[in-house]
N, C-alpha and C positions, 0 to 999 in steps of 0.2 A: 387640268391645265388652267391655268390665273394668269391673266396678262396684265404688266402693270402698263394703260397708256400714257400716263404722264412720261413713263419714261420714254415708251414707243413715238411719242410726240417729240420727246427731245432726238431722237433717233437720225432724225432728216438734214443735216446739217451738213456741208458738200464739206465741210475742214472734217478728216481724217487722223487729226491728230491727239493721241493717248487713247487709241481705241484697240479694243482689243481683237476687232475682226469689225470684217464690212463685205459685203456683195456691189457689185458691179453689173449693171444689165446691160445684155446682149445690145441692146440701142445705144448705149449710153444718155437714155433721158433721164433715170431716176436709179438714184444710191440713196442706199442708207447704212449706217454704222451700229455698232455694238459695245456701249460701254462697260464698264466692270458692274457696277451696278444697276444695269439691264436685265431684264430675262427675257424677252425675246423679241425681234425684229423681221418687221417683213419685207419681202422685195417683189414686185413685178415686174414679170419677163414677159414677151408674147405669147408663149405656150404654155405659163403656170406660173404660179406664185411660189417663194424659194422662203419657209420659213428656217430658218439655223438658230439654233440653241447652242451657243460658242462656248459656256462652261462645259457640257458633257459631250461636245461635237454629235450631235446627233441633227440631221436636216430630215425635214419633212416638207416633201413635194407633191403640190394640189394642186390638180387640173382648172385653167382659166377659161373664162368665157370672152372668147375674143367681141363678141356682139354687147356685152354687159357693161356697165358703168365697173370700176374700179370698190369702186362701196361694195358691190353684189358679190363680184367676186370674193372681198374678203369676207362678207359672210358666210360661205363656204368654207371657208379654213376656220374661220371663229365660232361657227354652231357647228358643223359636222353630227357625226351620230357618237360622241363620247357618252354621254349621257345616257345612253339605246342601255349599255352593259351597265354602268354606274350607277342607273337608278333601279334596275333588276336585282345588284346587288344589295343596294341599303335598303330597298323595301321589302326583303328577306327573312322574316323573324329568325334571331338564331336559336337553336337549337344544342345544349352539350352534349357532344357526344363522347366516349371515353374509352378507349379501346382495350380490350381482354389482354393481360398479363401474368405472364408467369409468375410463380410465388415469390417471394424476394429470397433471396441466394447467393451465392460466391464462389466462384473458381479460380486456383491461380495453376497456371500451366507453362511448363519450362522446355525449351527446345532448344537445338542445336544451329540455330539460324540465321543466327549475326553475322556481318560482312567478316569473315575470318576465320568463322566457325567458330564464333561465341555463344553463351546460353543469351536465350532471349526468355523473358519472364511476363507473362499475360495473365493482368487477373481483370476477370468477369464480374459484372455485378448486376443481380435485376433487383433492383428498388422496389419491386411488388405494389405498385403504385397503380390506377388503373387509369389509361390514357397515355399511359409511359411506358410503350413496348420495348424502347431501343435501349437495348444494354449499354452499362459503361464500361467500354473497355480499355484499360491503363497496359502499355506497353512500357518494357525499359532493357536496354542493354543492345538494341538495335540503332540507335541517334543518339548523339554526345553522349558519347564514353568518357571524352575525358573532363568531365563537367562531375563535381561531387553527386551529383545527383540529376538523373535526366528520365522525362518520359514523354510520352506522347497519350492522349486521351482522346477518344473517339465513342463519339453520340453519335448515331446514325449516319451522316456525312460530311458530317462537322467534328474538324480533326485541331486539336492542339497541341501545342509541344510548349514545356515547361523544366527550366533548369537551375539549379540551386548551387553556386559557387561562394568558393570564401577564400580569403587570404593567408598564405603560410602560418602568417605573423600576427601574434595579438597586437593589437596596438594598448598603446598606457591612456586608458577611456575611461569614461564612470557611467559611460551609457552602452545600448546594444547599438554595432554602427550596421543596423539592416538597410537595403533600399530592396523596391521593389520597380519592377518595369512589365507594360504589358502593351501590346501593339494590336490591334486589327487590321490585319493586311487587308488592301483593298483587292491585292491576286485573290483573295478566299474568298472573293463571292464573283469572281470574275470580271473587277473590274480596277480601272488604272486611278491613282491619285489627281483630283483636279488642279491639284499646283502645278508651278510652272515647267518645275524640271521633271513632274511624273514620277513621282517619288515620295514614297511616305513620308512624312518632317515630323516636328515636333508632337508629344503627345496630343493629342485632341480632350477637351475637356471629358466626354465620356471614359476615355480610357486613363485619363488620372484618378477618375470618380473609382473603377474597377481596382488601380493599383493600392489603393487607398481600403476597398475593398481584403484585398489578399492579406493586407501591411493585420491590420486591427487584429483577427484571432491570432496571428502567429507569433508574434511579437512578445505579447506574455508567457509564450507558451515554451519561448528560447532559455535554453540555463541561464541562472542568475550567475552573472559573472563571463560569458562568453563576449570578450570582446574580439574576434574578428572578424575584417572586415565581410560582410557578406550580402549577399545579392541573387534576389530571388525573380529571374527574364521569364517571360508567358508571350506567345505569339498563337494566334488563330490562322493558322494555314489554309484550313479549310472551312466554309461554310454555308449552310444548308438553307439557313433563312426560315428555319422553321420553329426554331427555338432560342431564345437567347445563351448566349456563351458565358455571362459573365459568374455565375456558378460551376463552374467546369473550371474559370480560371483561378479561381480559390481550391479546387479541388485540386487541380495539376499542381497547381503551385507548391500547396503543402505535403502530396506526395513527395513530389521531385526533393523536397525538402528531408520529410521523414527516414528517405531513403539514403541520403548525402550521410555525410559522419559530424553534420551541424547538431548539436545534442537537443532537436524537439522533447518534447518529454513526451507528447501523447500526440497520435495523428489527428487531422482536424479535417474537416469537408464541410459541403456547403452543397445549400437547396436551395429552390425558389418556391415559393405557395400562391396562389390567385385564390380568388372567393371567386366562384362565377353560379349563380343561380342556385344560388344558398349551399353549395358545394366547394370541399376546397381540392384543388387541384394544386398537382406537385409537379412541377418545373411545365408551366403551362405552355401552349405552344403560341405564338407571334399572335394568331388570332386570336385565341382565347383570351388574350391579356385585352384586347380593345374592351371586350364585355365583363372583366373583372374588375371588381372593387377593391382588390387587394395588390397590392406588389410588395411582397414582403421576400428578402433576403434572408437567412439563417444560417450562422458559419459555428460548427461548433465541434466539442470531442463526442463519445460516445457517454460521458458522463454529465456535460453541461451544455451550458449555450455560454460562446465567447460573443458571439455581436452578431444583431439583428440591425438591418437595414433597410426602409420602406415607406411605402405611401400607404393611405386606404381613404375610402370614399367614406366618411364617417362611422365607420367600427367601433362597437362597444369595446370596453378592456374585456370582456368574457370573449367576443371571438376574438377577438387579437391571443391572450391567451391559447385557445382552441387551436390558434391557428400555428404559434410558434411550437407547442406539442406536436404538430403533425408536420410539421415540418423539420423537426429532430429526430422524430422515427427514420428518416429517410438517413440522416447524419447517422444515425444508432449502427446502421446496416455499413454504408460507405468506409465508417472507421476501423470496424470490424475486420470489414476486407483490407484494409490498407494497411491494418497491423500486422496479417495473415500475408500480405505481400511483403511486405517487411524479413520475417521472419525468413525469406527466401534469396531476395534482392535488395535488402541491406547493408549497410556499410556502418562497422562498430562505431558507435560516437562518440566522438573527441571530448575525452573530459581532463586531458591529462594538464592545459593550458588553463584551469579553470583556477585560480586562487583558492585555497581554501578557507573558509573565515577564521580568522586570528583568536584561538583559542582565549577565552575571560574578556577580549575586548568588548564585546557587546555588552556584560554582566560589568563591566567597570565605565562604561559609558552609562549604563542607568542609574549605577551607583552616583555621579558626582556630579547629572546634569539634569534627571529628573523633576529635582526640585525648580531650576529655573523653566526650565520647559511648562511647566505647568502654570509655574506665574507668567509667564508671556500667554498663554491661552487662556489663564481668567482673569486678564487686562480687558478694558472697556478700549479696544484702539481702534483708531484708523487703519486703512488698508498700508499706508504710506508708513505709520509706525509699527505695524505688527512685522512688514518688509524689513524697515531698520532693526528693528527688535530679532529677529532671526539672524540676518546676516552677523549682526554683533556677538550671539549666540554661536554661529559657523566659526569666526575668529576663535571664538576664546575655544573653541573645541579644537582648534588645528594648534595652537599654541599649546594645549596643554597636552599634548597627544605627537609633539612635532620629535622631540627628543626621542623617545619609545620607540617612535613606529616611523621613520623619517620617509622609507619606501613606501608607505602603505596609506597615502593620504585618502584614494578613494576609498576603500576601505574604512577608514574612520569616519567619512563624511555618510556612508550607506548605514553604519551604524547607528549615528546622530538621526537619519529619516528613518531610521524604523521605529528609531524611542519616538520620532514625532509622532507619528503614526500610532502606535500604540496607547502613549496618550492622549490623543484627541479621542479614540474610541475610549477608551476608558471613562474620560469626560464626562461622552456624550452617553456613553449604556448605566453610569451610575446614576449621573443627574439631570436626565434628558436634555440637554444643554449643548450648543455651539462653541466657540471660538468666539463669536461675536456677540456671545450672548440668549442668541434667539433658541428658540423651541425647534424640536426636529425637523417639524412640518409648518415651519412660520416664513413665511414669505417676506424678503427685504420691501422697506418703502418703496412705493409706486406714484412716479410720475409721468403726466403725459400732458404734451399740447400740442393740439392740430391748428393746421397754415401759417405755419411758421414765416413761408418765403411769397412776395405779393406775387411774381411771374410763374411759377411752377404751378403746375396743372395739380400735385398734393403733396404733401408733406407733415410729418408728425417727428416729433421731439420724443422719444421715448427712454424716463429714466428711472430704474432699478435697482435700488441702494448706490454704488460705483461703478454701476456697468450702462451704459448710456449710448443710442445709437439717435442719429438722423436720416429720417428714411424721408426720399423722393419719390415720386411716382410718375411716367408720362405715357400721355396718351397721345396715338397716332393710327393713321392708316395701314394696311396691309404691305406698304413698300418698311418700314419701321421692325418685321417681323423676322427672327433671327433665325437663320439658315445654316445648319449642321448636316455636314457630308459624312456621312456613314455607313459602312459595307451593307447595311438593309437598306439606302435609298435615303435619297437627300429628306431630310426633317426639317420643318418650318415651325418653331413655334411662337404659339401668339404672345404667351406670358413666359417673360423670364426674368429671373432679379439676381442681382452682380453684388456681391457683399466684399467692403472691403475693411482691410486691419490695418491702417496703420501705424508704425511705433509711437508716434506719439501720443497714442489712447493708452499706453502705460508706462508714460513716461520717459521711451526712449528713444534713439537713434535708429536708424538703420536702414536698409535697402527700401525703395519704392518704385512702385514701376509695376510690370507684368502681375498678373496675380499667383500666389504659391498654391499650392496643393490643397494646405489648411484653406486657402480662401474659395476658390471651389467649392472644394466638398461644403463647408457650412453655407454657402450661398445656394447649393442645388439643393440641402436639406429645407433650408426655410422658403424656396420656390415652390417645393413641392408640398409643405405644409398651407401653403395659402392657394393653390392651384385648384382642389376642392370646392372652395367657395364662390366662387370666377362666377360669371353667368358665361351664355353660352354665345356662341361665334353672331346668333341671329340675334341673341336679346342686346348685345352689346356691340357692334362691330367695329370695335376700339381695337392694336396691338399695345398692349400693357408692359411697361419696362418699370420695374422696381430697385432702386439704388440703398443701399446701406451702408451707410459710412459710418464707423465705430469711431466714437469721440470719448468715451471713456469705457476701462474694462478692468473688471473683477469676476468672472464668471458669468459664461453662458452667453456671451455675446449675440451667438445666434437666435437664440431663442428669443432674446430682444428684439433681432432683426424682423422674427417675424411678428411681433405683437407692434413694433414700428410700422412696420411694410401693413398690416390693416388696415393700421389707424391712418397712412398716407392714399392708399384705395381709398377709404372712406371719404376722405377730403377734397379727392379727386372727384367723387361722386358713383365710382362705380359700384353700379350696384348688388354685391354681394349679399350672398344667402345668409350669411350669418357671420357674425367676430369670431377671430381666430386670437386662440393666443397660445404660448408655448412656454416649458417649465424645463430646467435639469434636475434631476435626481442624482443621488449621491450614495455611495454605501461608505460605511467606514467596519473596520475586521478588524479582532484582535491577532489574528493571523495569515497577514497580507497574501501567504505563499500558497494558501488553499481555496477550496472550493467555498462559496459562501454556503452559511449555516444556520442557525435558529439565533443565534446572536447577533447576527448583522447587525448594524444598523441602518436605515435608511434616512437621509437627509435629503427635504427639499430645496433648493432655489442655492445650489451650491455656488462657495465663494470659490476663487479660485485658488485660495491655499487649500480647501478642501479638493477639488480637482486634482492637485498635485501628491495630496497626499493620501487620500483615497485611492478605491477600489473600482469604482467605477463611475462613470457617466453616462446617464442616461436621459435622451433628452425625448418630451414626447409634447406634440401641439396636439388643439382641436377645435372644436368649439364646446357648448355646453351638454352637447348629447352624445359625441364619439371623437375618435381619433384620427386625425387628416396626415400625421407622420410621426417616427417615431426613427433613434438612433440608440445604441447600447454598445460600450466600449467598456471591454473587463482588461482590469490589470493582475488581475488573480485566475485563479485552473480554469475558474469557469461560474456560473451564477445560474444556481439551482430556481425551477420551475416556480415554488411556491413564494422566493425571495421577488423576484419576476411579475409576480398577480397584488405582491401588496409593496410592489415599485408604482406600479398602474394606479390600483387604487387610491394611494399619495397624492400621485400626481394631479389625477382627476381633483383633487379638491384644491390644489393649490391652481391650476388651473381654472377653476369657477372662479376663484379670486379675484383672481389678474384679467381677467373678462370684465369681473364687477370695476376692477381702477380703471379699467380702458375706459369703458362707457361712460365717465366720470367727464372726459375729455370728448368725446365724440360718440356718440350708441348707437348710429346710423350713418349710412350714405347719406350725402349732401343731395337736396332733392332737386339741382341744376348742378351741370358743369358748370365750372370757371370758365371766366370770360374769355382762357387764355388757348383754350381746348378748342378743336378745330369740331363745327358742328357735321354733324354726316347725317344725308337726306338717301334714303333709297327708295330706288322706281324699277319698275323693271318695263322690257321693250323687247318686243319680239323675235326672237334668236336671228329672222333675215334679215333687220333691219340694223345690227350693230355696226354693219360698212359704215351705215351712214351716220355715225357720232363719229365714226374713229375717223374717214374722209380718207382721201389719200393721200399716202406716206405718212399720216397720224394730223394732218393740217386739221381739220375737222377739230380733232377734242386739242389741237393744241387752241386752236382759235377758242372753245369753249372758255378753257383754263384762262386763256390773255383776257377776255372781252369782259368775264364777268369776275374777274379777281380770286379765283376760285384755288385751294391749295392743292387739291390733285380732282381725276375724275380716273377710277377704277371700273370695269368691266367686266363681269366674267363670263364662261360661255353662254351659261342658262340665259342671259340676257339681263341678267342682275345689276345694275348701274350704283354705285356710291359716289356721292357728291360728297364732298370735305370741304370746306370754306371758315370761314369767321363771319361773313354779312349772310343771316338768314334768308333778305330782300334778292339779293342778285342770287344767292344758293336757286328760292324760288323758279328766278328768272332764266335760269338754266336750265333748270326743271323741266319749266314749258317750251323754254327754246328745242331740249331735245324729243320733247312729244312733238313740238310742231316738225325737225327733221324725219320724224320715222314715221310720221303721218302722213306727208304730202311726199308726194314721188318726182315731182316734177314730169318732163320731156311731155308736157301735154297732158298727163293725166290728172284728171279730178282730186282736188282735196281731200285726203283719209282715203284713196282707192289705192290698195296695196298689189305690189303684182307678185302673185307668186313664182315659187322656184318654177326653174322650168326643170320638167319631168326628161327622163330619158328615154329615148326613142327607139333605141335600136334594137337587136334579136334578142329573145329569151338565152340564158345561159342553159347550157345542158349538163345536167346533173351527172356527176361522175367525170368530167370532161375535164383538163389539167388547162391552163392559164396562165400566162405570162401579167401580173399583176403589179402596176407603178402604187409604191408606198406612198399613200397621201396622209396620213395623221397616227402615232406612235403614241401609246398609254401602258398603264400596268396592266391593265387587263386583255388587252389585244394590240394586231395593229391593223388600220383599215387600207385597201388597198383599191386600186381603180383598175377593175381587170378585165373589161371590157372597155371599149372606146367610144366617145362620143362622135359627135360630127365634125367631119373635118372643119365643117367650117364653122365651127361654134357654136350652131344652133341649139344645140342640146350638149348637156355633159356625158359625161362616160358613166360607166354603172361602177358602185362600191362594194365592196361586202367586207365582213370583219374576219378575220382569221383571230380567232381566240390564242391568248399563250397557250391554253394547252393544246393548240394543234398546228404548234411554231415547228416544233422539233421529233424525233421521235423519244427522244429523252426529254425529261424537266426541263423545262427554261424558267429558272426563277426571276429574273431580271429581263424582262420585255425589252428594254431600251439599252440593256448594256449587249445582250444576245445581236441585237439588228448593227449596235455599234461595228461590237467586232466583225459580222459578215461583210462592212465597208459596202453595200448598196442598196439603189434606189429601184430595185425590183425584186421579187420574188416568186416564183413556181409553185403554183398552190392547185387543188384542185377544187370543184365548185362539190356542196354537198347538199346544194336545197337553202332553205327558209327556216330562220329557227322560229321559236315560238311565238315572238314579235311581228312577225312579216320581212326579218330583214335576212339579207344572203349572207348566208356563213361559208367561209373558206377554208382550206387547211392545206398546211404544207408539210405538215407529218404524212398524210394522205399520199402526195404525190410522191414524198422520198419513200414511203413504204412500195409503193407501186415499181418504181424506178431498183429497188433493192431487188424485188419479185421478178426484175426482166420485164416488167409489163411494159405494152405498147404505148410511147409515149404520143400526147396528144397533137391532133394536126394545128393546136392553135398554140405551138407553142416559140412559132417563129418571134424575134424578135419583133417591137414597134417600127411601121417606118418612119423615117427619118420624119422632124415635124418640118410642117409645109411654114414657106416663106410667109409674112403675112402681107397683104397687098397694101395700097394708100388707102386704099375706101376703110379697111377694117382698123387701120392705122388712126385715120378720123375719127370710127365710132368711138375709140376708148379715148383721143381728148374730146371730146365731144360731152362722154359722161363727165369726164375727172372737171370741165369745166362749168357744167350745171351744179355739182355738188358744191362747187368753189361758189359758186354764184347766190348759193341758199341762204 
C-alpha cells in the first residue's frame, strides 16, 4: 500500500464537484473527497477512521483513539503491521522447486456427451516437463458447434475457449483477410471490470499484445490463396493465477483453427521458457517468472520455429539458443497431439475456393520482366526512386498482362513479387550484395545527436540510413507511474515508452489519433529491450516515460526507437548499466514457400523493401555482452534451428556497431539532471510519527507542499518520505521542518521526547476460541482484523491479529481483496490460533468455517459488537484540542 499525499492533501476541499466518491461524517465537521486520479482518502468519525479505495470499492475500517490527537490516530492506519508478512516474505531466499511428472504423452478420447447426444472429443497432453504437472486438456464438440472450429482448453483451473470462423464467400483480395481477437475476462479470476458500466470494453494493451501474439505463426501457415473472410476469438473464462494464459491462447487458437475446414497446412502451439537459477523452466508459474531472467515465447510447428517472443536479463546468443530448443521440444509433443486430434475432430479443408496458379504465367512473367527487374535492383537509388522505379514496373506488368488475363489481376501482381523475390536472393547468394548496394552484414549510416530540445528532461535524434526517430524522455514521481488493470491485479509500472508511426514518416496521409496494434506491439518490444538496463526503484527513484516519434521510415523503426530511447535516458541523466542498441535481421529464400535451408540468406539492418519482400524479420537488442529482447516473424513454413544461431551471431556484430555510432553522440549518462527534472531528497521517520507530516485531513503536507514551493511530498508506510521540488534550499528546509514535526510532540512534552504507542490492555485471547473480528487493513497476503476490543473509553486500543489468505476460506482464495470484496462486509468470524513466529496473533476463518461445518460448539464470544457509545464534550475537546496543536506547529 503507497499513498500519494499530494493528492490526499488536495482531498479536503468542501466543493464536491467531478468527484468520484466522498464520505460524510457522522458530526458533520470534516469531509473529504475522491478524485479520479486519487488513490486513497481518509476520513474521521468518532469511533474509527473510514479509509475507501473508490476504484476497486473496497473500505477498510481502523479503530480510533478517541483520547489521541488526530495525527496518532492516523499513524495507525498508515504503519499497521503490513510490513510483519511483507518483510518475512522478501527476506526469503528463493529456493526452485520443480515438481515430478509424468513422461510426456497423448491421449485423445471420444464420448457420447454433448448436449444432444453428440461425440465430444478430448485429447490429453503431458509436456514431460518437470514443474509442469497439469496436463493440457483440449476439449471440442461440447461449445460452439456452430462455429467452423471450436474448443475449450484447460491447465489446471484455468479454462479457455477459442473459435475459428470464416465467411461463405471469397472475397476478390490479394491478401489473407485474418483478424484475431482475445479477451481476459475480469469473471475469470473473480473479479468485476473497473469502468463505469462494469463491463469489459475495449482491448487492453496486454490483450492486443496476445492477439498479435496468435496472428504471427498462423498467418503464414494459411493456404496461399485463401481469401475468406476469417477470424480467429480466444476468451479466458477461467483463471487460476498461477500461470500465465497467454501460450494457451496461441495454442487454443490454432487448434480451434486446425480443426475448422480453414486450410492450415500444419498445427502450430506455443510455450513459454524462464531461466531461473541457471535452469530452464517451461511454462513457468507467476512466481517463478519474478526470479527468471528469461521471458521468452515460442509459437511453432513440430518441424520449426514460426515466432519467438521475449525479454532476457542479458543472455548470451548460446543460451538464447539453448533456450528456444527447449522450448520446441515442448511445440514437438503439442503438434503431435493436435495433428492426432485432428485426424478424429476434423473438418475436411476448403481448398475448393482456392485459385489455382494460371498455368505458364509465372514462366512468362520471368520471361519478359526479369531483365528490368534486375536493373532496378543494381541501380544506385533512393528509397523515394526505387518506390517510383517498382510502381512504374507494376504498371507496365498490368498493362501487359491486362488483355490475357483481364480477371486475374491479383494473380499477375503475386506473380511479379515472387520474380522480385527471387531475384533479390539471387543477387544477394551470387554477389553478396543488396539492393542498395551494401554487403550482407553492413549496417546503413549512423546518425545520432543528444539534447535536441532546451525544456525536456532528454532527448536524442537518432538517424539510420532513412529510417529516423525522435525519442523523449521524462522524469517524475511515483503519482506519473502507469497503472494496468489486469485479471492478476492491478500493475504499476515505473518505465514505460509509447512509440508512435505516423504517415507522414513515409510520406503519407492517413488516420491519427489512438494508437494501432502495430504501434503497441513495437512500443512494448523496444520497452522491454531497454527495461534491463534501468537501475533500480532505490538507486533511481525517478518514474521514466520514454516517447518515440518516427519522423522518417525505411526499416526497422523500432529498433531505432530503442537505440533513440538510450541515447534520450542518457541525456536525461539516468543512470543505466550499460548502452542498449537494437538491429533487424532479414532472410531472403529462393523458395519463399518452404522451410528455410543451408541457402538462406541472412541480411543485416533490413530496408524495408527487404521486409516486404523477404522471409523474415527478426529483430534483436542488447548491449555488448547479451541480449535484453529479441522478436522473429516468418513468412515461410518455419526457420530451422541452425538458420536461427547464425541470425544471432549476425546480429551480435552488427549490434557492437551501432553501440560504437551511439557513443560517438553520447557514451555515458549525463553526470547531473537538467535543470528541468524535479530533484527528490529522501529521509525516513519513524512509522508513529507519519500523522504528523500528513496533519489532519492532509493540512499538514499540504501546508508542507505551499510554504516551501515543493512539487509533491510522497510517503509510504515504512516511513520512507520523498521530497521532489526544483529549489534544493527550501527541498532542505523541509527536510528539517519535518524532522523538527516528528521530533517535538508538543501538549507539554520535551523536545525529541517521543510518546509511544499505547499498548493494549485488556484479557489474553484464548487459543482455539472463535471471534467476531472488525476488518481494519486489507493486502495480498492477508487481512488484519481488530477481534478483540479496546476500552470503551479510548484509553487503549483493541487487539489485531492477521488472518493469512490461506486461512480466509476453506478453498483457495487467490485474490484477498476481490474475495472480502464480494463478502460486501466489515466483520469476519475467525478463530484465534496462538502467535506465529514473529510474536504477532494469527487468525483464521477457514478454522472457524471448518468448525461450524463439523457441528462444533460455536464460541460464547461470538455475539455481535455493542452498539458504539456516544462520545461525550469532554472527549469531543480532546480531539480538537490535538487537531489544533498540530495546526499550530
Amino acid at each position: 500500500m503507497r499513498f500519494s499525499l499530494c493528492a490526499l492533501a488536495a482531498a479536503t476541499s468542501s466543493s464536491f464537484t467531478s468527484c468520484d466518491g466522498f464520505i460524510v461524517a457522522p458530526l458533520g465537521k470534516i469531509s473529504s473527497r475522491v478524485t479520479a486520479n486519487q488513490q486513497k482518502t481518509f476520513h474521521y468519525t468518532p469511533q474509527s477512521y473510514l479509509a475507501s479505495t473508490v476504484n476497486d470499492d473496497i473500505s477498510e475500517v481502523v479503530n480510533g483513539e478517541t483520547e489521541s490527537s488526530l495525527a496518532q490516530a492516523l499513524d495507525g492506519v498508515l504503519g499497521g503491521e503490513a510490513e510483519d508478512k511483507a518483510d518475512e516474505e522478501t527476506e526469503r531466499p528463493y529456493d526452485l522447486v520443480l515438481e515430478e511428472v509424468p513422461p510426456a504423452s497423448y491421449s485423445v478420447e471420444s464420448t457420447q456427451t454433448a448436449p444432444g447426444g453428440g461425440s465430444v472429443h478430448t485429447l490429453t497432453i503431458h509436456l514431460g516437463a518437470p514443474g509442469h504437472p497439469e496436463p493440457i486438456v483440449i476439449e471440442t464438440g461440447k461449445i460452439g458447434r456452430q462455429a467452423s472450429g471450436a474448443v475449450t482448453l484447460t491447465r489446471g483451473e484455468s479454462v479457455l475457449y477459442a473459435t475459428a470462423s470464416r465467411d461463405k464467400n471469397a472475397k476478390d483480395l490479394d491478401f489473407l483477410p485474418l483478424s484475431v481477437e482475445h479477451q481476459e475476462r475480469f469473471s475469470s479470476a473473480g473479479l468485476t471490470s473497473g469502468a463505469f458500466n462494469k463491463r469489459d470494453g475495449r482491448p487492453a494493451e496486454h490483450e492486443i499484445l496476445v492477439c498479435r501474439l496468435i496472428d504471427r505463426p498462423l498467418r503464414p501457415l494459411v493456404a496461399e490463396g485463401w481469401r475468406h473472410e476469417t477470424q480467429l476469438l480466444s476468451w479466458i473464462l477461467s483463471y487460476d493465477g498461477v500461470r500465465t494464459c497467454d501460450p494457451l491462447a496461441i495454442t487454443a487458437s490454432a487448434t480451434a483453427l486446425w480443426l475448422s475446414d480453414v486450410p492450415l497446412l500444419k498445427p502450430v502451439a506455443a510455450a513459454m521458457v524462464g531461466y531461473i537459477q541457471g535452469q530452464f523452466v517451461l511454462n513457468p508459474k507467476a512466481e517463478q517468472m519474478n526470479h527468471s531472467r528469461l521471458n521468452l515465447m515460442i509459437a511453432g510447428t513440430k518441424d520449426a520455429v514460426m515466432m519467438i517472443e521475449g525479454a532476457a536479463d542479458f543472455l548470451s546468443e548460446q543460451e538464447m539458443m539453448e533456450a528456444v530448443t527447449f522450448g520446441h521440444e515442448a511445440i514437438k509433443i503439442q503438434c503431435a497431439a493436435i495433428e492426432e486430434l485432428g485426424k478424429v475432430a476434423g473438418k475436411e479443408k476448403k481448398y475448393d475456393t482456392i485459385k489455382p496458379p494460371i498455368e505458364g504465367l509465372q514462366e512468362e512473367m520471368n520471361q519478359k520482366f526479369t531483365d528490368k527487374v534486375d536493373d532496378i535492383f543494381n541501380s544506385d537509388i533512393s528509397k523515394e526512386e526505387l518506390s517510383a522505379a517498382l510502381s512504374e514496373l507494376s504498371q507496365s506488368v498490368k498493362d501487359e498482362f491486362a488483355e490475357r488475363y483481364p480477371d486475374a489481376q491479383s494473380e499477375v501482381m503475386a506473380a511479379l513479387k515472387d520474380l522480385e523475390c527471387s531475384r533479390m536472393f539471387a543477387k544477394a547468394k551470387a554477389k553478396g550484395a543488396r539492393i542498395d548496394g551494401r554487403k550482407l552484414n553492413e549496417v546503413r549510416q549512423i546518425d545520432s545527436e543528444a539534447g535536441l530540445f532546451p525544456r525536456v528532461h532528454g532527448s536524442a535524434l537518432f538517424t539510420r540510413g532513412q529510417t529516423q526517430v525522435v525519442a523523449t524522455a521524462t522524469l517524475g514521481d511515483s503519482g506519473m507511474r502507469q497503472k494496468i488493470d489486469k485479471i492478476s491485479g492491478m500493475e504499476e509500472k515505473r518505465f514505460y515508452l509509447q512509440y508512435t508511426f505516423p504517415p507522414s514518416c513515409v510520406g503519407e496521409t492517413g488516420r491519427v489519433g489512438a494508437p494501432g496494434r502495430r504501434e503497441v506491439g513495437h512500443g512494448n518490444l523496444a520497452e522491454r529491450a531497454l527495461l534491463p538496463t534501468l537501475p533500480s526503484d532505490k538507486e533511481f527513484p525517478y518514474t521514466i516515460r520514454v516517447e518515440s516519434l518516427v519522423t522518417e521510415s525505411n526499416g526497422s523503426s523500432s529498433m531505432a526507437s530503442v537505440c533513440g530511447g538510450c541515447l534520450a535516458l542518457m541525456d536525461a541523466g539516468v543512470p543505466i548499466k550499460s548502452p542498449i542498441a537494437g538491429i533487424a535481421m532479414g532472410m531472403l529464400l529462393g523458395d519463399k514457400h518452404g522451410v528455410s535451408d543451408e541457402n538462406a540468406v541472412i541480411v543485416s539492418d533490413i530496408l524495408g523493401t527487404e521486409d516486404a519482400l523477404g522471409t523474415m524479420d527478426f529483430k534483436v537488442a542488447g548491449n555488448t555482452e547479451g541480449i535484453t529482447t529479441f522478436q522473429l516473424d516468418i513468412k515461410c513454413e518455419g526457420l530451422t534451428l541452425d538458420i536461427m544461431k547464425k541470425a544471432l551471431e549476425q546480429a551480435k556484430e552488427g549490434r557492437l556497431h551501432i553501440l560504437e555510432e551511439m557513443g560517438k553522440a553520447l557514451n555515458e549518462p549525463r553526470a547531473e539532471l537538467p535543470a528541468t527534472v524535479p530533484k527528490m531528497n529522501i529521509m525516513k521517520i519513524a512509522e508513529e510519527s507519519i500523522g504528523k507530516v500528513i496533519g489532519p485531513g492532509g493540512r499538514q503536507i499540504r501546508a508542507l507542499i505551499e510554504d516551501f514551493g515543493l512539487d509533491n511530498i510522497d510517503v509510504e508506510e515504512d516511513g520512507t518520505i520523498q521530497i521532489s521540488g526544483f529549489d534544493p534550499v527550501q527541498m532542505k528546509k523541509a527536510e528539517e521542518m519535518i524532522t523538527l514535526l516528528t521530533s517535538s510532540m508538543g501538549g507539554g512534552k520535551g523536545r525529541g521526547e517521543k510518546t509511544p504507542k499505547v499498548p493494549y490492555a485488556g484479557p489474553e485471547p484464548e487459543e482455539g476460541k472463535t471471534y467476531t473480528g472488525k476488518i481494519t487493513g486489507i493486502h495480498d497476503f492477508g487481512v488484519f482484523l481488530e477481534f478483540m476490543p479496546g476500552a470503551e473509553d479510548g484509553s487503549s486500543p483493541g487487539l489485531e491479529g492477521l488472518c493469512h489468505v490461506s486461512e480466509l476460506h476453506v478453498e483457495r482464495v487467490r485474490n484477498c481483496e476481490g474475495f472480502l470484496r464480494s463478502m460486501n462486509t466489515e466483520t469476519l468470524e475467525v478463530k484465534y490460533i496462538g502467535k506465529n513466529n514473529r510474536g504477532k496473533h494469527s487468525l483464521s476463518r477457514k478454522a472457524a468455517l471448518e468448525a461450524k461445518l463439523q457441528g462444533g460448539n460455536k464460541s460464547k464470544n461470538t455475539k455481535k459488537d455493542p452498539p458504539p457509545v456516544e462520545m461525550s464534550e469532554k472527549e469531543v475537546d480532546v480531539i480538537a484540542q490535538a487537531i489544533n496543536g498540530i495546526e499550530n506547529l
